[in-house]
N, C-alpha and C positions, 0 to 999 in steps of 0.2 A: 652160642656157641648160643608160611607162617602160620598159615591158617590149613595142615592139613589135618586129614578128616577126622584121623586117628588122634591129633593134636598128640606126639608123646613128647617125653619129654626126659631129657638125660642128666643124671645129676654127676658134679664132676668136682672132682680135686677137695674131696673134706667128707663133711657131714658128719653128725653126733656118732662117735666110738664108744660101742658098747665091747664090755668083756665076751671071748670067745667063750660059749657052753660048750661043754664034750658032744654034743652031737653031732653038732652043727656043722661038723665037715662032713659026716654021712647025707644030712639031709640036701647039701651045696651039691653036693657029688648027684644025688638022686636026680638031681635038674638038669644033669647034662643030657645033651643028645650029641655026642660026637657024629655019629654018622650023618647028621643033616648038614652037617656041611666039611666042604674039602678044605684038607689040610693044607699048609702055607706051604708057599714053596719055600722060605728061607724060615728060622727058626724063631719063635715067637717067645719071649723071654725076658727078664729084669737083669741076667747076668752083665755084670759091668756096670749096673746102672750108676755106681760113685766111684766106676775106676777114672783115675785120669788122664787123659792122651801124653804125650811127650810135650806137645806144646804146654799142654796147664803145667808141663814138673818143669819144663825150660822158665815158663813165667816163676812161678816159684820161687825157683833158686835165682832167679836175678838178680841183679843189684840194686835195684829199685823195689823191688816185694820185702826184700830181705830187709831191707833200710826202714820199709815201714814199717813192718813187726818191731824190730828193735825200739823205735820211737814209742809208738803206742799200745807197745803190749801185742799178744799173740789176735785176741777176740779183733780188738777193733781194728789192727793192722793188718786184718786180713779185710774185712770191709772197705779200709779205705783203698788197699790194693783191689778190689775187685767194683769194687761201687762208686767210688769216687769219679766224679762229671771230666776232673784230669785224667784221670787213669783207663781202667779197662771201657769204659763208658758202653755200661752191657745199658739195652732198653726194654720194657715190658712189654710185651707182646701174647696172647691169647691163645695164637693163632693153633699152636703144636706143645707137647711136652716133649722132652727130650730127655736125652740123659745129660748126666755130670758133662761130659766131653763133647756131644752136642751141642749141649746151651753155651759153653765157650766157647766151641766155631760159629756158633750163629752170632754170637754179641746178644741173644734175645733169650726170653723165654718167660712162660708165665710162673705165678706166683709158687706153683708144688716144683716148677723145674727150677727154678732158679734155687729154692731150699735144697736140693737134692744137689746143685752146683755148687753151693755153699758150703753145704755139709761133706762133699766130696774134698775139697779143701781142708778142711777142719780135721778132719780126720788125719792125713796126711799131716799137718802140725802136730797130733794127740790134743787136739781139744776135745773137751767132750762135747755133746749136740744133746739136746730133749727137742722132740719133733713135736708142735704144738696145734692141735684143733682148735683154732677159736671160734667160738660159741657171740659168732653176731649174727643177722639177720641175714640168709643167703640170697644172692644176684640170681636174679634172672636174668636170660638174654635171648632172644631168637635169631638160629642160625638157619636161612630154607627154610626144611620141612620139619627141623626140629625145636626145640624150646630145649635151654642147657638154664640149668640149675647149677651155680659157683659156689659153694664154699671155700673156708680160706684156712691154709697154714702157714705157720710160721717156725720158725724154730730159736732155741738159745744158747747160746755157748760160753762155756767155762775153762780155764787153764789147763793144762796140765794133765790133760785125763780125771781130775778130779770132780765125780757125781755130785758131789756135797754141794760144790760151790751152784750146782746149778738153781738151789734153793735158797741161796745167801738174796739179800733184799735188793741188791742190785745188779744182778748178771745184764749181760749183755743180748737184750733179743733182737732180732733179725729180721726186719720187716721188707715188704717193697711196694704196701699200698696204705694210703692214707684211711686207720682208723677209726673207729667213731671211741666218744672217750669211756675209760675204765675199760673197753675191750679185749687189755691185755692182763686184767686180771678174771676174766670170763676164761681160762682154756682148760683141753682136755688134752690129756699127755701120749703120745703114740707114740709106738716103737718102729723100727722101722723096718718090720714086715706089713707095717699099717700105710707106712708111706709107698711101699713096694706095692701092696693092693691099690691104692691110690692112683699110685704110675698109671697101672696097667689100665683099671678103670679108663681111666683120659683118654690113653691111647686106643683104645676100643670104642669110646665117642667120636675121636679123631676118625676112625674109619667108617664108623656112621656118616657121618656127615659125606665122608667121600663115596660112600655107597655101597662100601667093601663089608659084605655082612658075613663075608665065613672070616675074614681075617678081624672084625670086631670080636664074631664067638671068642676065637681062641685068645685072644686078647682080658676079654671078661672073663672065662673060665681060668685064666692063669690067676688073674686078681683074687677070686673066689677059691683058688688054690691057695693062697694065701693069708686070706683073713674072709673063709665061708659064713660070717656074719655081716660082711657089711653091705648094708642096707642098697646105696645107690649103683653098687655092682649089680645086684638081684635086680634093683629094678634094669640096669642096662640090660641085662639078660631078656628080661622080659620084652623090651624094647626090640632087639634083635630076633627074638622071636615074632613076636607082632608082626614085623616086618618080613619077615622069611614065611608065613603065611603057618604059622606051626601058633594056632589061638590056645589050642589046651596048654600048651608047655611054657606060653606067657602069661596064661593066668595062674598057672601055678608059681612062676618066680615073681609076679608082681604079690601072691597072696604071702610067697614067702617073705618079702621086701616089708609090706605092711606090720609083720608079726614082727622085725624087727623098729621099724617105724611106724605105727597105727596113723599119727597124726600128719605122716609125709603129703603132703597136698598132691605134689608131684606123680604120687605112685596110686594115688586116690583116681586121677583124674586118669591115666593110664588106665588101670586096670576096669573104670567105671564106663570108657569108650568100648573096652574091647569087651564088656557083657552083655551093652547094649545093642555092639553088633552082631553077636550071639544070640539074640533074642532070650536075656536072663533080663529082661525089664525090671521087674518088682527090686532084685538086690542092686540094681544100676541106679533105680530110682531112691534106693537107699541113700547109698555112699555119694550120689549129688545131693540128699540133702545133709548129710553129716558135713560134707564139704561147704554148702551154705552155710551150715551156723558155723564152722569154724574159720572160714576165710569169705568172710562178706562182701569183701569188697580185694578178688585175689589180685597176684601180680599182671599187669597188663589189663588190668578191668577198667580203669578210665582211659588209659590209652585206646582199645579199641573204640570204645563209645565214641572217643574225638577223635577218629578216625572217619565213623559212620557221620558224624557231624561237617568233616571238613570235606566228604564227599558228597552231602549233601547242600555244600553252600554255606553253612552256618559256621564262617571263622571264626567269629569271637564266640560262639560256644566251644568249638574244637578251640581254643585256647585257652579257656577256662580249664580243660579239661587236662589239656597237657599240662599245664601247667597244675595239678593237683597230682600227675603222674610224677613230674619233675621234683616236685617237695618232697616223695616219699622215698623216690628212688633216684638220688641226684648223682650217682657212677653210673646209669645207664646215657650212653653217647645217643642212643637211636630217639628218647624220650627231649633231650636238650634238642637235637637236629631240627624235630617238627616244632617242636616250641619258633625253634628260629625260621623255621617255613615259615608260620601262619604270623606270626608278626613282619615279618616282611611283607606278605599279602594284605595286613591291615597298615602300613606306610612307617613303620615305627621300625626304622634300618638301623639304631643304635641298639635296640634291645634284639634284633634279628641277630646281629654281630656276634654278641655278647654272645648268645646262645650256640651259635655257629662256632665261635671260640672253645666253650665248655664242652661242644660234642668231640670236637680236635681231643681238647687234654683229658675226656674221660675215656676214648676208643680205648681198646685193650688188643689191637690189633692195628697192624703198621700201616696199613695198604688202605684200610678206610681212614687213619688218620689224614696220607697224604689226599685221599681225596675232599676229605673237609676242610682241608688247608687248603684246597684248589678253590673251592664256593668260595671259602671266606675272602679269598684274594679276590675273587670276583666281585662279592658285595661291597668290598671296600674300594676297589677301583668305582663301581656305581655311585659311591656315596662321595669321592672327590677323594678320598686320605687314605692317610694309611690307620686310621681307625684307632680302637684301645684293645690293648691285650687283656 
């Protein structure tokens, strides 16, 4: 969620929650420019976003959902009715956020829609939900002409409607991607007008990507309607400005984006393109180097290098290289894929494989998984077998 000029870049589904100041809905508000672009034809909005269809209440009250709450208690018997590889067998997917009733018709959804499907549920029991920011290191990934910044939520739930238990030492939290360790006691608690900003956020990158820049505005200006502090809205705003050719109105939400994040790399590296092409050289030339001491070696910095390496002929440097991308950042699927190129270019088809494998199980999107299941069918038909998983 490669190389264009502007390189911007959109941050999506988390990032550090700071407390709302009283102003900070005036100053969100100041950054609008409604008239720059046309309003949607159908209505742009969170409402319903944790209602649930008739299917989810048919599921529900089935005899089979019902049977598992009884067994396991309300928390996990709702899990294993919904998460369970028997049961509803929902898969992880990048691709879109959706709502509660959505992500049950898709069977998919990524990590903020799936909590919001989850919690859609839970509610509906009376459990209670604490919607949780965890504070790991954010994913990069390049989608086209943009660069998406992932952070991650999760959430937990407790009996009975009762808040207390959400703090008891063993509640039940709610994950759907593999953690790095103690990362579940690094979190920050949101409520959920912070996951409603959250939504909206996404879904405003979602139309970036598709090209759709009046129905991203209104998409990020609802987010910002919502919780006018947070940081990776501001910067989409700015982003969408950027690209709507309006540079004053993006340097002002990328300056605002900073004041709430100063050390965001992301919004560094935005806002430090578009002064440059403003010819504001001296403070461009600033903020790339505040960026150099604080991110020396940023996300994508050996990957490109063994990119320039593997176009120039030098495989086993470009493998060197990927593979020092690979250690740092081993859920990105695009970083594993080239590892698995350039070793199959140097003749070594069992470490190709292996690589080819890992890109399959870290996609975050369905459609490139099936095609790296297609290569790998490939490389292992070449190699005689059917290979190691």
């Amino acid at each position: 969620m490669r190389t264009w000029i502007l390189s911007l870049l959109v941050l999506l589904s988390g990032c550090a929650h700071l407390e709302e100041d009283p102003g900070a809905a005036h100053r969100a508000a100041a950054l609008f420019d409604d008239a720059a672009f046309a309003r949607p034809a159908t209505p742009i909005g969170a409402d319903g976003l944790f209602a649930l269809s008739p299917a989810m209440r048919r599921h529900l009250n089935s005899t089979r959902f019902q049977s598992l709450l009884r067994e396991h208690g309300k928390p996990a018997g709702l899990l294993h009715a919904l998460y369970d590889s028997r049961e509803l067998r929902l898969d992880y997917d990048a691709t879109y956020t959706g709502t509660a009733a959505e992500t049950y018709a898709a069977r998919k959804g990524n990590c903020l829609s799936l909590v919001i499907m989850t919690a859609a549920f839970a509610h509906e029991l009376g459990l209670s939900v604490r919607f949780q920011d965890v504070q790991i290191e954010d994913t990069w990934s390049r989608d086209g002409a943009l660069y998406l910044v992932s952070s991650h939520v999760n959430l937990r739930l407790a009996p009975n409607g009762r808040h207390e238990d959400l703090n008891a030492p063993t509640p039940l939290t709610v994950d759907f991607v593999q953690l790095p360790p103690n990362a579940r006691e690094r979190v920050r608690y949101l409520d959920e007008a912070g996951i409603v900003a959250r939504y909206m956020n996404n879904r405003a990158a979602e139309e970036l990507l598709q090209g759709h820049l009046a129905a991203a505005y209104w998409w990020v200006r609802g987010a910002l309607l919502n919780k006018p502090s947070l940081a990776p809205a501001l910067n989409t705003l700015g982003v969408i400005y950027d690209r709507s050719a309006h540079p004053l109105l993006a340097e002002q939400a990328y300056r605002a984006a900073l004041e709430r994040e100063p050390d965001s790399l992301a919004t560094m590296r935005n806002l430090g393109a578009l002064l440059a092409a403003n010819g504001k050289t001296a403070e461009a030339e600033a903020l790339a180097q505040r960026q150099a001491r604080l991110y020396p070696a940023p996300p994508y910095y050996y990957f490109d290098r063994a990119m320039e390496a593997y176009k120039a002929g030098n495989v086993g440097q470009a493998r060197t290289l990927f593979a020092r991308e690979v250690a740092r950042a081993p859920y990105n699927d695009e970083f594993h894929f080239w590892l698995g190129v350039v070793n199959f270019e140097l003749g070594e088809l069992g470490t190709a494989e292996k690589q080819l494998a890992l890109a399959r199980d870290t996609s975050v999107h369905g459609d490139v998984r099936a095609r790296y299941s297609a290569k790998l069918a490939h490389l292992r038909s070449m190699a005689g077998g059917p290979g190691r998983n």
